[in-house]
C-alpha positions, 0 to 999 in steps of 0.5 A: 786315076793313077797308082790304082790296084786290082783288089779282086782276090779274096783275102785270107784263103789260103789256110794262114792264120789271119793277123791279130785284130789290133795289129790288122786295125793298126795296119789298116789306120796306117794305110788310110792316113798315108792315103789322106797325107800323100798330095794328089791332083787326082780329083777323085782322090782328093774327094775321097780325101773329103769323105773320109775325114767325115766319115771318121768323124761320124764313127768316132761319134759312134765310138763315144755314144757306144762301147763296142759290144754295142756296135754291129755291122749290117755286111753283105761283102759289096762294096759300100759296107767293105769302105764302111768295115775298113775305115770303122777298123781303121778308127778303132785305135784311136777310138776314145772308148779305147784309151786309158781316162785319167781320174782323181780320187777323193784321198788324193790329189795325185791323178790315177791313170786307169788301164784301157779296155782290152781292144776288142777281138772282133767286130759284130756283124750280120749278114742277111742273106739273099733268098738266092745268093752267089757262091761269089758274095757267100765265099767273099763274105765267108773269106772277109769275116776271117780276115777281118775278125767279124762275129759273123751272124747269117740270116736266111730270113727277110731284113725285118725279122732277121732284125728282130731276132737278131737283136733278140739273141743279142740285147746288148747291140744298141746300134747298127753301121749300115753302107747305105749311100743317098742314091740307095733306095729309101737313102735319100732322107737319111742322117748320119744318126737315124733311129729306126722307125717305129713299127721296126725293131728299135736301134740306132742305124748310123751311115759313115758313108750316105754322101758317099759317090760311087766313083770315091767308093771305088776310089777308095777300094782301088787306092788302098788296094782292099780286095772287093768280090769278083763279080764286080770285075764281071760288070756287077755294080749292085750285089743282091741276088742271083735272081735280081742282079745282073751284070749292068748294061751300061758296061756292056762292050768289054774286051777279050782282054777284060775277060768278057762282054762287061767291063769292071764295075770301077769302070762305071762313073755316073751315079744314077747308072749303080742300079741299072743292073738290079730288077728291084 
């Protein structure tokens, strides 16, 4: 692919003041809709092109069933959520929950325009955390939530409780953006819109990105230039914890120049390779 950036350096970490998170969510639509109007013969772009369109219109479905406050994030700074983040930033502008409605009032036929709804200041996220985390994934998660003005909460507990009590300490969340993609374990039944299952806490887990291929995440992350962890470019391409993820072996035989015996995660193109580096 041509015109592709290495985005490794966490953003946001030399002590400046993070932009506005309107200005940020402006900038960020901008970035994408250049992206999907600039001609390519790249087919991977171009697919890329195609998962976008629809998963933009499965966060603006999001966007009208759910006002904000409603709305989280389940992130864990790897690859598929960081997509997912940007492009829910990126269609916050022209969020519908956003934009002034017209009304008519009973003693007149003059149509009043109402104001918008302050744009929000951040976007709710959770993040459980591995029981051994990387210092990488900690500080990238940590340097991201800055940038990107997340309401940040972190579980040091397993999903299902970290669920429960998460939604216990916020009843307003109604739904979830979860990055599962279909190659992902239990992903591959999944919809756009799944209600969790019964003996789960009760929300709605929306998944913008499910048909997404590894090779448009990495598309996407490397086009538009999104800084990602830097394990990746130590031959990671599944994050979970240190004691079971490991650099994947089907990058194993990277050069001196690449800084190591693995080469960059966005190097992988199969599929069905992602997880050989995971224990479970």
């Amino acid at each position: 692919m041509s015109g592709l950036q290495n985005g490794s350096i966490p953003p946001q970490t030399n002590g400046t003041r993070p932009k506005e998170l309107e200005t940020l969510c402006r900038e960020l639509k901008t970035k994408v809709d250049t992206f999907l109007d600039t001609p390519t013969e790249d087919e991977v772009l171009n697919s890329v092109k195609n998962q976008i369109i629809v998963a933009r219109g499965v966060i603006d479905e999001a966007l009208r069933r759910y006002r904000p406050e409603e709305l989280s994030l389940s992130y864990n700074g790897g690859k598929d959520c960081l997509v997912l983040l940007i492009l829910i930033l990126a269609s916050l502008p022209s969020s519908a929950s956003l934009q002034s409605s017209t009304t008519t009032t009973t003693t007149t036929t003059t149509p009043l325009t109402t104001p918008p709804p302050p744009f929000p200041q951040s976007l709710q996220a959770l993040y459980i955390r591995p029981h051994l985390p990387f210092v990488e994934v900690d500080d990238f998660v940590a340097a991201t939530s800055t940038t990107y003005h997340l309401d940040l909460t972190t579980a040091n507990q397993a999903m299902k409780p970290a669920l429960t009590t998460y939604l216990r300490e916020r009843p307003e969340v109604k739904a979830v953006f979860v990055g599962t993609r279909r190659t992902d374990p239990h992903g591959a039944a999944l919809t756009f819109f799944d209600e969790t299952d019964a003996d789960w806490p009760r929300f709605m887990r929306v998944h913008p990105v499910i048909d997404w291929h590894y090779r448009e995440v990495w598309g996407f992350i490397r086009a538009l230039g999104i800084p990602y962890c830097p394990l990746y470019d130590k031959g990671y391409t599944s994050l979970g914890g240190i004691d079971d993820t490991h650099p994947n072996p089907a990058l194993k035989g990277g050069s001196k120049a690449d800084g190591g015996q693995f080469r960059p995660a966005y190097e992988l193109t199969e599929d069905r390779e992602e997880r050989l580096g995971r224990d479970r």
